[in-house]
N, C-alpha and C positions, 0 to 999 in steps of 0.2 A: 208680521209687521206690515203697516199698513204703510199708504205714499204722505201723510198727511202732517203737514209740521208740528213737532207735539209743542213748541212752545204756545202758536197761538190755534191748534186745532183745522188748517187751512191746509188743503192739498198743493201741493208743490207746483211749483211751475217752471213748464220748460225753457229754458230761456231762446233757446238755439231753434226752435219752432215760432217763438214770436219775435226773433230777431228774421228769421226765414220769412214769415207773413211779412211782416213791414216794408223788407226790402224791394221788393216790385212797385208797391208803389210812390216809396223815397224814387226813387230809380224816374222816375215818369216824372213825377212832379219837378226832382231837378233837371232831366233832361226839356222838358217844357219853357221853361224859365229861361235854359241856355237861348232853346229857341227862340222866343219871344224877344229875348235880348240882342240876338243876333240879326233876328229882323228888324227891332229898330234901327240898330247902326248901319244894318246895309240898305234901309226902303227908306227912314225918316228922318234921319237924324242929318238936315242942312245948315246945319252953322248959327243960323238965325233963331231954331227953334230947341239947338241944344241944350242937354241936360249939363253940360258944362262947362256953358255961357255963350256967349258969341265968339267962338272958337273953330275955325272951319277947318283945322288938321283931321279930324274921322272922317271927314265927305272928302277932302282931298285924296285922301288915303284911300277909301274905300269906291273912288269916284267911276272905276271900270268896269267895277265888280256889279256897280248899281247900273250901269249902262245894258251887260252881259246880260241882268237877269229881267231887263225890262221898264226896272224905275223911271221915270224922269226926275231930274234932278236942276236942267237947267233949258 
């Protein structure tokens, strides 16, 4: 018996080996994004030039944290 699907003649695939491949670099890519996102709100995001509007609660909220790591802000 051989590994090869006899409806269409194509050898099997392992799923759990390309679930396994994939996942290091899903892994990266979302943890990147986290990142990226998280440094806009804590480096950029000043009320004036926000992504959701001229609303300055993230920079108030976050206004210590920007201080701590060095941003200016004001």
């Amino acid at each position: 018996m051989n590994d090869a699907n006899p409806a269409i003649g194509l050898p099997r695939t392992d799923l759990r080996a390309a679930a396994t491949s994939l996942a290091t670099p899903l892994r990266l890519a979302v943890m990147t994004l986290l990142a990226l996102i998280l440094y806009y709100f804590v480096g950029y995001d000043q009320g004036a030039v926000s992504v959701f509007g001229s609303d300055t609660h993230v920079h108030e909220f976050l206004h210590d944290a920007r201080h701590l790591l060095g941003f200016p802000c004001h």
